[in-house]
PDB file as gemmi writes it, atoms N, CA and C in Angstrom:
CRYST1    1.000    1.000    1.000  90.00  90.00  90.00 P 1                      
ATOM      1  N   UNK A   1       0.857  -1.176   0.000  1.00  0.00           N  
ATOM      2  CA  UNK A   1       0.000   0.000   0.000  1.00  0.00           C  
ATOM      3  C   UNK A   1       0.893   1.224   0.000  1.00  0.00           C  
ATOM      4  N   UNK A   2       0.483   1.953  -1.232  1.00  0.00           N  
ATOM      5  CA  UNK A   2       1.533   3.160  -0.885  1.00  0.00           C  
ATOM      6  C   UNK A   2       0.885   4.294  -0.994  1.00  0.00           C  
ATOM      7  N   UNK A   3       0.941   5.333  -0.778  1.00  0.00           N  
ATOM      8  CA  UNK A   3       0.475   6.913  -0.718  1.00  0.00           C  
ATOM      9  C   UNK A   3       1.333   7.508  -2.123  1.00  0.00           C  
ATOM     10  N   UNK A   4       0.408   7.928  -2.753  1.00  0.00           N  
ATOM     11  CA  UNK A   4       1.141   8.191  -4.351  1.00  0.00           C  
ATOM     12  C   UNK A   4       0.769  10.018  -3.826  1.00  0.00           C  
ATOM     13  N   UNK A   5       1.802   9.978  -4.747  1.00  0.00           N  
ATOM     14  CA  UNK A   5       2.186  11.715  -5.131  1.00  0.00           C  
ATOM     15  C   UNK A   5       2.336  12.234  -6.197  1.00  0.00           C  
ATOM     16  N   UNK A   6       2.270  13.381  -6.803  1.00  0.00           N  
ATOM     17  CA  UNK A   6       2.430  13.070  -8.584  1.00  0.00           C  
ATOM     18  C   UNK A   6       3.796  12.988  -8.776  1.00  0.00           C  
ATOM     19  N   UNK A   7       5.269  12.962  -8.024  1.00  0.00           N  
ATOM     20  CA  UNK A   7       6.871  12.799  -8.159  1.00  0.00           C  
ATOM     21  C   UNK A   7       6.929  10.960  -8.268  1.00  0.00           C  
ATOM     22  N   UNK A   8       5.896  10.610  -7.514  1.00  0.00           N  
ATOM     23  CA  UNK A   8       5.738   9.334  -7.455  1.00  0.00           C  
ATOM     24  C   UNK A   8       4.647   8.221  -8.344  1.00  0.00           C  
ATOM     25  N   UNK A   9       3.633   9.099  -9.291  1.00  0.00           N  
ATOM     26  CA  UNK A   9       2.607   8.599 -10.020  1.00  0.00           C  
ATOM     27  C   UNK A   9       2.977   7.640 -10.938  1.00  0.00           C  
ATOM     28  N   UNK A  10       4.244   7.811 -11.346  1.00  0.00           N  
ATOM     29  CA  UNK A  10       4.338   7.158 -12.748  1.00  0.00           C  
ATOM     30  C   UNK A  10       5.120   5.980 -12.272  1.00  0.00           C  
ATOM     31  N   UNK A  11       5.752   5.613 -11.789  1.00  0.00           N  
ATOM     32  CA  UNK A  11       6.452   4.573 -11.066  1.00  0.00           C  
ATOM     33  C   UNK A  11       5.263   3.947  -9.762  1.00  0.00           C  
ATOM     34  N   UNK A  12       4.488   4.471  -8.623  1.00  0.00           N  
ATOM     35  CA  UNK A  12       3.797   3.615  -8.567  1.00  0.00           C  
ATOM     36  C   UNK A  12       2.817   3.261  -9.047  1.00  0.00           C  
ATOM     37  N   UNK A  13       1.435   3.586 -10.052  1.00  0.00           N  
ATOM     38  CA  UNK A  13       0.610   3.314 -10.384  1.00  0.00           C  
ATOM     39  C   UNK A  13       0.874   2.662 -11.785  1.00  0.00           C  
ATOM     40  N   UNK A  14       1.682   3.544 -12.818  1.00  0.00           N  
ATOM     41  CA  UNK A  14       1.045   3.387 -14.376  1.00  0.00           C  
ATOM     42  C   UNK A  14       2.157   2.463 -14.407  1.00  0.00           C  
ATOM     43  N   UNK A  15       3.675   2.130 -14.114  1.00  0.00           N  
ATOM     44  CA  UNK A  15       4.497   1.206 -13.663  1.00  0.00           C  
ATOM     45  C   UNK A  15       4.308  -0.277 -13.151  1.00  0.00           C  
ATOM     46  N   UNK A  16       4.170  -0.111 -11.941  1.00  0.00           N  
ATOM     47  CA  UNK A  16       3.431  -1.243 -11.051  1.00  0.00           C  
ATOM     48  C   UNK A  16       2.847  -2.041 -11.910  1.00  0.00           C  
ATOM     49  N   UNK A  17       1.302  -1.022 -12.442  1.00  0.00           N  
ATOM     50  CA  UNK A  17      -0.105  -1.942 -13.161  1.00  0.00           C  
ATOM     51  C   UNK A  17       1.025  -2.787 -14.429  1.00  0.00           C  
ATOM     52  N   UNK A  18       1.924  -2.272 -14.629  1.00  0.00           N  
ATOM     53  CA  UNK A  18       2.711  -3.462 -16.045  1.00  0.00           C  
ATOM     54  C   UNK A  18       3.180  -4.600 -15.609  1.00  0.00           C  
ATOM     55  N   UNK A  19       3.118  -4.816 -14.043  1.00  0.00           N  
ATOM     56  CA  UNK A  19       3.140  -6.238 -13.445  1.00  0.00           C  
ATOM     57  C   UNK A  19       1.973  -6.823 -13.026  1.00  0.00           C  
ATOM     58  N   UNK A  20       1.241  -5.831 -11.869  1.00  0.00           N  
ATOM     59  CA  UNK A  20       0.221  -6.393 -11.259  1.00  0.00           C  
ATOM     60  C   UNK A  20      -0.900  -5.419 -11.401  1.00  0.00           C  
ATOM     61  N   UNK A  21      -2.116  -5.193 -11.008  1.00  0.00           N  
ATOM     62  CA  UNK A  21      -3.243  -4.844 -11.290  1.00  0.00           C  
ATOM     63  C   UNK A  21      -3.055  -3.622  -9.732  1.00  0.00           C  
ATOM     64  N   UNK A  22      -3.735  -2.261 -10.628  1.00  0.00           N  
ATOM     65  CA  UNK A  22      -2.899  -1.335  -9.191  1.00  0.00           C  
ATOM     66  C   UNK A  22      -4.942  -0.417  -9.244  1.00  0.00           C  
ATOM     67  N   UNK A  23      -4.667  -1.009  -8.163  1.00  0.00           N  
ATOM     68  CA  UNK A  23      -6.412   0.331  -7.505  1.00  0.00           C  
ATOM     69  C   UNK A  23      -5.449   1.038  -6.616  1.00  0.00           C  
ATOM     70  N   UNK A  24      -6.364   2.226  -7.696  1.00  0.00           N  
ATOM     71  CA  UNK A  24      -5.709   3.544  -7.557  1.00  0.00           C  
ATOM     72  C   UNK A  24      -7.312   4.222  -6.813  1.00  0.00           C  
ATOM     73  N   UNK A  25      -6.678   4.474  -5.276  1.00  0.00           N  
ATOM     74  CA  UNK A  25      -7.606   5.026  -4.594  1.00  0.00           C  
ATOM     75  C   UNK A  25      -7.326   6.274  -4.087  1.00  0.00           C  
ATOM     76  N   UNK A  26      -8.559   7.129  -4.987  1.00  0.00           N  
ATOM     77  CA  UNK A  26      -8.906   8.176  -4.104  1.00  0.00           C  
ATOM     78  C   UNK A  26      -9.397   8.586  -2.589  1.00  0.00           C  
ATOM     79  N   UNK A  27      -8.684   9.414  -1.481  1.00  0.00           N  
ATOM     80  CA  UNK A  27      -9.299   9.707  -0.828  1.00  0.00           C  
ATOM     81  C   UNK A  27      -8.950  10.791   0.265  1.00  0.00           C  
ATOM     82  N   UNK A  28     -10.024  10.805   1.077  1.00  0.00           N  
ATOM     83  CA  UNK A  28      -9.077  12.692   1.808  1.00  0.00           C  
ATOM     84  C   UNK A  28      -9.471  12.714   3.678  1.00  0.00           C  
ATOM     85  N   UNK A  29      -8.708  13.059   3.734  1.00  0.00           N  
ATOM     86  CA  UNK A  29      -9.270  12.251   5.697  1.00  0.00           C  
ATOM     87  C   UNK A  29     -10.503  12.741   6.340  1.00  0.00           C  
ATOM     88  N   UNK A  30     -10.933  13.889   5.528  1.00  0.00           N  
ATOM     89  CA  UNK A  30     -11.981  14.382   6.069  1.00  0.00           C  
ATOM     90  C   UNK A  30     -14.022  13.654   5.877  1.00  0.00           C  
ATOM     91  N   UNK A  31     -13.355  12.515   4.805  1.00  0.00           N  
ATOM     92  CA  UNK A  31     -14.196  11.835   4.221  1.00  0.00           C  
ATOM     93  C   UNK A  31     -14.811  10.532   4.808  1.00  0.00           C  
ATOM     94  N   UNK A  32     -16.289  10.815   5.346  1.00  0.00           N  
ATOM     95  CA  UNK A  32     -16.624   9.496   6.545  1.00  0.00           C  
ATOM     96  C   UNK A  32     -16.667   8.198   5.596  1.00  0.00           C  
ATOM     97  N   UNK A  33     -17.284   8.205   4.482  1.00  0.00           N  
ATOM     98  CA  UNK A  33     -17.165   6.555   3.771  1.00  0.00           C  
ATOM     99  C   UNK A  33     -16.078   5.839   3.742  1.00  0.00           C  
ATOM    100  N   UNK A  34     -15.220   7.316   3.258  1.00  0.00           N  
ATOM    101  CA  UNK A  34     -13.701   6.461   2.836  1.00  0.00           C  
ATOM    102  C   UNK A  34     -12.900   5.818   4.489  1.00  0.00           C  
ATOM    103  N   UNK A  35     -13.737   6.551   5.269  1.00  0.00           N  
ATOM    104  CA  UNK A  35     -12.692   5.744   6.725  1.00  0.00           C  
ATOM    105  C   UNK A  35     -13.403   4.075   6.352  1.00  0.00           C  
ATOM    106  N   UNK A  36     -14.837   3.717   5.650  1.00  0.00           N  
ATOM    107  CA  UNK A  36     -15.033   2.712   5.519  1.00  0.00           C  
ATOM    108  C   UNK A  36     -14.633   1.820   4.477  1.00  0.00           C  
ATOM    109  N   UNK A  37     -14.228   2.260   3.640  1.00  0.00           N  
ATOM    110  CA  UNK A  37     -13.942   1.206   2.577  1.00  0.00           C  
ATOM    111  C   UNK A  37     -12.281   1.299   2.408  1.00  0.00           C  
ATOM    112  N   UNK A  38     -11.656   2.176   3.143  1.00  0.00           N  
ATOM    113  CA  UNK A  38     -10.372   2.273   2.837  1.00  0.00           C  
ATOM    114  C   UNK A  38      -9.635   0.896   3.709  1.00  0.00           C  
ATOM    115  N   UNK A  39      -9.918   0.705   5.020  1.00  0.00           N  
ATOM    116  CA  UNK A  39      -9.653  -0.481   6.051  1.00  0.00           C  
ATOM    117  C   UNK A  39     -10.186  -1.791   4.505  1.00  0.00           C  
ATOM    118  N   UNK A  40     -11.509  -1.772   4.394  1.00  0.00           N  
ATOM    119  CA  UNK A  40     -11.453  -3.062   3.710  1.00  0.00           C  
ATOM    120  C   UNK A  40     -10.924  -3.484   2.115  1.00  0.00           C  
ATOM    121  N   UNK A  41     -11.038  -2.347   1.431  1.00  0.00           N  
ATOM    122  CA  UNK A  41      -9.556  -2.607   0.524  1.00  0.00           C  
ATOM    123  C   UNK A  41      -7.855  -3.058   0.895  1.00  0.00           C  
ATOM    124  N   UNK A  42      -7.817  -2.230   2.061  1.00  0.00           N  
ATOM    125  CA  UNK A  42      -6.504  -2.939   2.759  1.00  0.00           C  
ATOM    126  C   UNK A  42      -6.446  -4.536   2.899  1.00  0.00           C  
ATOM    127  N   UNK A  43      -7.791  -4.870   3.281  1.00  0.00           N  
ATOM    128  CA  UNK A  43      -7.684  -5.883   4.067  1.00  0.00           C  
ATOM    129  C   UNK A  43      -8.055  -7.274   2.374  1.00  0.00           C  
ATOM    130  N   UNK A  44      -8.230  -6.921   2.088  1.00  0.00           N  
ATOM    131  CA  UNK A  44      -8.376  -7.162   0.391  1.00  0.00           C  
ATOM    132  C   UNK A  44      -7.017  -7.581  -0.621  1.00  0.00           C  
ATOM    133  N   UNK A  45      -6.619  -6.382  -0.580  1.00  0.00           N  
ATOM    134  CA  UNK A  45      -5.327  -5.884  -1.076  1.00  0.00           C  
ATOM    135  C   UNK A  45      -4.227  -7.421  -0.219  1.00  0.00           C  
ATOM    136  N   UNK A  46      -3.941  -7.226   1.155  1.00  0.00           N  
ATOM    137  CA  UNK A  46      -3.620  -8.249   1.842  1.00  0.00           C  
ATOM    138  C   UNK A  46      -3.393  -9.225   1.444  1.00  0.00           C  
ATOM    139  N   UNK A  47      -4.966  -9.511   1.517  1.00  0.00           N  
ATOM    140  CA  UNK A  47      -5.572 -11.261   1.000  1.00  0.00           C  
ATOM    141  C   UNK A  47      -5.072 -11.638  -0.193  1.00  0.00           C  
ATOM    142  N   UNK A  48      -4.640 -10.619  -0.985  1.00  0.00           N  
ATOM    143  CA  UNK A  48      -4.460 -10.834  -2.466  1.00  0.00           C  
ATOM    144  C   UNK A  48      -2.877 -11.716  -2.852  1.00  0.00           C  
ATOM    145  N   UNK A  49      -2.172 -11.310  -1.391  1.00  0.00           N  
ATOM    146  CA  UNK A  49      -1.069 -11.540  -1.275  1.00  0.00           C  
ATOM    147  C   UNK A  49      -0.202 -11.394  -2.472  1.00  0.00           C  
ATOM    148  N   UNK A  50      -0.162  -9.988  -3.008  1.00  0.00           N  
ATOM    149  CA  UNK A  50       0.840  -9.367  -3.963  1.00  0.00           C  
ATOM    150  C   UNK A  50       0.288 -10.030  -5.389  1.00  0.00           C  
ATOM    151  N   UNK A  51      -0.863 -10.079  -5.597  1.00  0.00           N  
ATOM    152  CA  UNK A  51      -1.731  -9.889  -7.013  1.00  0.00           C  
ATOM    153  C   UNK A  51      -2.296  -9.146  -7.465  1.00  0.00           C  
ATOM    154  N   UNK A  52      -2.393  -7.830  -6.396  1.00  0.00           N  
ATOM    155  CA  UNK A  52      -2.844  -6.394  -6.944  1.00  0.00           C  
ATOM    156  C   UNK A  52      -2.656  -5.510  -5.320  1.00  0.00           C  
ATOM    157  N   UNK A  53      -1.842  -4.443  -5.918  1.00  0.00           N  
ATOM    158  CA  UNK A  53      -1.332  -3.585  -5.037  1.00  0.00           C  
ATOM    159  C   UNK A  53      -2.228  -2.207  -4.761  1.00  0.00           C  
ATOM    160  N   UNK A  54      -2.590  -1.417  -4.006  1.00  0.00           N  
ATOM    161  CA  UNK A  54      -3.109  -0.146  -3.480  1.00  0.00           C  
ATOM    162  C   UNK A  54      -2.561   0.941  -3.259  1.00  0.00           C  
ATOM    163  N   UNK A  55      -2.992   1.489  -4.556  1.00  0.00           N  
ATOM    164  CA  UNK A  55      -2.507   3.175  -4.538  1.00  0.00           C  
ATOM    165  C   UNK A  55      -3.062   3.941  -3.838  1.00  0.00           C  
ATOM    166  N   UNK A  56      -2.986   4.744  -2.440  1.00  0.00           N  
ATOM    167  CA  UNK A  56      -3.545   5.703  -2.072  1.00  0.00           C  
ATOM    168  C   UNK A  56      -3.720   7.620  -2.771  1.00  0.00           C  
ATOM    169  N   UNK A  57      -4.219   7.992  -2.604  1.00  0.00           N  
ATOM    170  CA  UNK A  57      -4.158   9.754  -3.349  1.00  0.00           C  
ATOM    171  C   UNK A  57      -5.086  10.108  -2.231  1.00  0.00           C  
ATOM    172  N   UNK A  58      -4.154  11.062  -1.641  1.00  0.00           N  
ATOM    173  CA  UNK A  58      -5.225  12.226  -0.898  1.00  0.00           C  
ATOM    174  C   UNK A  58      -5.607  13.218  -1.547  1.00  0.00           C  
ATOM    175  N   UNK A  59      -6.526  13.510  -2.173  1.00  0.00           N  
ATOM    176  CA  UNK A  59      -6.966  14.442  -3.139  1.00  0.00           C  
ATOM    177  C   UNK A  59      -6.699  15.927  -2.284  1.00  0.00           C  
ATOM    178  N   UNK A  60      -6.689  16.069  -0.944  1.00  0.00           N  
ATOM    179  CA  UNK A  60      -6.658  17.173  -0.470  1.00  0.00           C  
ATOM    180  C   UNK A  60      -5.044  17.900  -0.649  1.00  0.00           C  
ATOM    181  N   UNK A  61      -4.000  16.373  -0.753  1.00  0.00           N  
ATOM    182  CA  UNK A  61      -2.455  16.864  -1.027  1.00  0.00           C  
ATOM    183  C   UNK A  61      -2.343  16.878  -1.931  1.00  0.00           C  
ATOM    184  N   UNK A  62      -2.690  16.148  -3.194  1.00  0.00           N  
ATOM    185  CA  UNK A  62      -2.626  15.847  -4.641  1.00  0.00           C  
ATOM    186  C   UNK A  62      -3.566  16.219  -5.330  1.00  0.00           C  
ATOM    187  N   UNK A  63      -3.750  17.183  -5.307  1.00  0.00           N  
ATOM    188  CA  UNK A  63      -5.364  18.073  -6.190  1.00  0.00           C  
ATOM    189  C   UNK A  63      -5.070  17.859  -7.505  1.00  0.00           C  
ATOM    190  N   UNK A  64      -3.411  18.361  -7.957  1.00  0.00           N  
ATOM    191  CA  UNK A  64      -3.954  17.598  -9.718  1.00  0.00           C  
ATOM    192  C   UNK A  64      -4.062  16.278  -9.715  1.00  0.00           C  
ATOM    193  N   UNK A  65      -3.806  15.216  -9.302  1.00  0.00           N  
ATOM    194  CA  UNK A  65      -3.607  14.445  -9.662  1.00  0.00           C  
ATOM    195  C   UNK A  65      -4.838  14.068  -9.458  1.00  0.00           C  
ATOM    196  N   UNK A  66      -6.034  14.735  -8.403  1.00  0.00           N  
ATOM    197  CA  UNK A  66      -7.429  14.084  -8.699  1.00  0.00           C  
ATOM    198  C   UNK A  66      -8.052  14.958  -9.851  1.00  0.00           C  
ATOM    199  N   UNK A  67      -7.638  16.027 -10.096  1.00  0.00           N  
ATOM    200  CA  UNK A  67      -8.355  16.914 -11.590  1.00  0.00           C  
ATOM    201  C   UNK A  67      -7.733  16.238 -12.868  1.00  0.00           C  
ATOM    202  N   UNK A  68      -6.593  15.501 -12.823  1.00  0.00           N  
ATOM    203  CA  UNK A  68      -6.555  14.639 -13.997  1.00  0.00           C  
ATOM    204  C   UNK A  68      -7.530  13.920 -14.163  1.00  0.00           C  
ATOM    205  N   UNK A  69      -7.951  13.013 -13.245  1.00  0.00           N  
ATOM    206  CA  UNK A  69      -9.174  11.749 -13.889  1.00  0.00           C  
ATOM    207  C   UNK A  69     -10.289  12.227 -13.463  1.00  0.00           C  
ATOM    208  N   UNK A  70     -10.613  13.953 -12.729  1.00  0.00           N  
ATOM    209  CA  UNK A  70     -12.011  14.290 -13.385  1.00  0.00           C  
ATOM    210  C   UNK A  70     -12.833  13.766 -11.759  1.00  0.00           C  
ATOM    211  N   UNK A  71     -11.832  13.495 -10.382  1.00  0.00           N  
ATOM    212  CA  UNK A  71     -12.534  13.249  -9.261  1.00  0.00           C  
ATOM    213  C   UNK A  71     -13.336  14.804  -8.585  1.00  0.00           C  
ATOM    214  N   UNK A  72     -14.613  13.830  -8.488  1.00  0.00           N  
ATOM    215  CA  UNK A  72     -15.574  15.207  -7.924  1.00  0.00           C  
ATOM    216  C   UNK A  72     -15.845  14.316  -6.294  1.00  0.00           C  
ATOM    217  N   UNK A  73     -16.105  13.388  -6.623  1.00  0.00           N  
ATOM    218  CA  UNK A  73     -16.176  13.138  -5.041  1.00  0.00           C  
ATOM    219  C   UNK A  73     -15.399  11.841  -4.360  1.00  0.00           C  
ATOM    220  N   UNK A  74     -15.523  11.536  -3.163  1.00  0.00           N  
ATOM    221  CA  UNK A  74     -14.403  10.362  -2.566  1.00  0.00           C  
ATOM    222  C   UNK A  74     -15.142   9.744  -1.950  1.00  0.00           C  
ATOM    223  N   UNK A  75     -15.043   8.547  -2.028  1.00  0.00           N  
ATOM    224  CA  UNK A  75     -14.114   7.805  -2.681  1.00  0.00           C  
ATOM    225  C   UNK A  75     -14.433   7.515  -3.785  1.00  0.00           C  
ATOM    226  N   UNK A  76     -13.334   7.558  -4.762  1.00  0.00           N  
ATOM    227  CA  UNK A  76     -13.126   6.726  -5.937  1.00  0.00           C  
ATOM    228  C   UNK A  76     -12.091   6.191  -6.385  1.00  0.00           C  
ATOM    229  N   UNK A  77     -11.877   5.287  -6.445  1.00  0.00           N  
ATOM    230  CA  UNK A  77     -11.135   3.971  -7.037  1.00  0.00           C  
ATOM    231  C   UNK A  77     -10.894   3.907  -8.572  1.00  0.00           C  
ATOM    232  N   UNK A  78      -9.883   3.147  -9.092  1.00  0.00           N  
ATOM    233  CA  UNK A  78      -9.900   3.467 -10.569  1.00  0.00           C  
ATOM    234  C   UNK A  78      -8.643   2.103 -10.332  1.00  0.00           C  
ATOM    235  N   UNK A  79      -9.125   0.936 -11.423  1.00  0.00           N  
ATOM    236  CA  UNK A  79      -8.245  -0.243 -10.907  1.00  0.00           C  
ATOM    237  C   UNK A  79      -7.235   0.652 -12.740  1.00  0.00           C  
ATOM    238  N   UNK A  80      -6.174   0.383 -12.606  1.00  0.00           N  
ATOM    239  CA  UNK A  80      -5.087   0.168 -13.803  1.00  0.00           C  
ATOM    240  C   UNK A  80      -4.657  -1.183 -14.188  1.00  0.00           C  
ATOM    241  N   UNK A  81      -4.548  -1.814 -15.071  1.00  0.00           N  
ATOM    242  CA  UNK A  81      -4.493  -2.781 -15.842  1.00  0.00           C  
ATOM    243  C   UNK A  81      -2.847  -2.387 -16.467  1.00  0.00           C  
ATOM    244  N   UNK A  82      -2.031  -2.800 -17.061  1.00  0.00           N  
ATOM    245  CA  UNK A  82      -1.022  -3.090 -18.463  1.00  0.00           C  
ATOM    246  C   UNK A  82      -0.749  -0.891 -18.700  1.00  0.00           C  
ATOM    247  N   UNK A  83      -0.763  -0.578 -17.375  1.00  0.00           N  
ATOM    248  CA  UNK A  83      -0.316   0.941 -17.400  1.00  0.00           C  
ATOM    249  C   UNK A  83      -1.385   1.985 -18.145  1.00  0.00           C  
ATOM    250  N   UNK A  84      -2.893   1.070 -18.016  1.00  0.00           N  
ATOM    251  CA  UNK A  84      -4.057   2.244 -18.533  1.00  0.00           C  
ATOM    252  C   UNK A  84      -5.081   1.912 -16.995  1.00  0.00           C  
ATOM    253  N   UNK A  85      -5.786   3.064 -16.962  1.00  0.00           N  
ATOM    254  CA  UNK A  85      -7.215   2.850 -16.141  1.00  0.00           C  
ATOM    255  C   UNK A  85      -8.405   1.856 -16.990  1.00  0.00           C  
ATOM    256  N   UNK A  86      -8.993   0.715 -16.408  1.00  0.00           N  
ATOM    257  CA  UNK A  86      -9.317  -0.395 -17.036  1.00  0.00           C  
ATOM    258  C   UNK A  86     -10.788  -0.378 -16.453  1.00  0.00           C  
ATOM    259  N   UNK A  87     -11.111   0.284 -15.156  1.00  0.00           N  
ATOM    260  CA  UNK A  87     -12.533   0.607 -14.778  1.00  0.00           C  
ATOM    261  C   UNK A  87     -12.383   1.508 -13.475  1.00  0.00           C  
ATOM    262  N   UNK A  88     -14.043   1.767 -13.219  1.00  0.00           N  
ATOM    263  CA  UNK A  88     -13.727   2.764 -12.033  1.00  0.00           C  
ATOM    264  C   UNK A  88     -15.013   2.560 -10.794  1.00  0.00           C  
ATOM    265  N   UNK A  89     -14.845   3.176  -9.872  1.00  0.00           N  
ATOM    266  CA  UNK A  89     -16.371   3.196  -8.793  1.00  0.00           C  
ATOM    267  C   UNK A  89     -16.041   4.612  -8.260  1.00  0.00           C  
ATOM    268  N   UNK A  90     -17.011   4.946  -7.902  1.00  0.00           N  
ATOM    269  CA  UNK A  90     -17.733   5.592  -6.625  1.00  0.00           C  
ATOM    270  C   UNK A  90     -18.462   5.336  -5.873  1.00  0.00           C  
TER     271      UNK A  90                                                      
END                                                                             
């Protein structure tokens, strides 16, 4: 699980996904859902035991990097595939 930054975007997310499958999660501490789904993606992520890794983005530190893919609200998730975004939730 790592906390991405945009010095750090391209090496952990669009990188990474050219091995393993990378959810790229939005989220910002002030946000009550995301205290809920962020624990069980962890706990997910875990289970997966290094078959798909977890990008964190605090949209509140990384504002472009949530105005690149167009985030209006949190949480949102966006799994990367082979170094593209391959689907998404809110």
């Amino acid at each position: 699980i790592k906390d991405v930054t945009l010095p750090t975007f391209m090496s952990d997310v669009v990188q990474a996904s050219l091995k393993v499958p990378v959810l790229l999660y939005f989220t910002a501490s002030w946000c009550g859902p995301c205290k809920q789904l962020g624990p069980t993606l962890n706990k997910l992520v875990e289970k997966a035991a290094g078959k798909v890794q977890l990008a964190r983005v605090d949209i509140d530190k990384n504002q472009q990097i949530a105005a690149q893919f167009g985030v209006q609200s949190v949480p949102t998730v966006y799994a990367f595939v082979q170094g593209q975004p391959v689907d998404a939730f809110q």
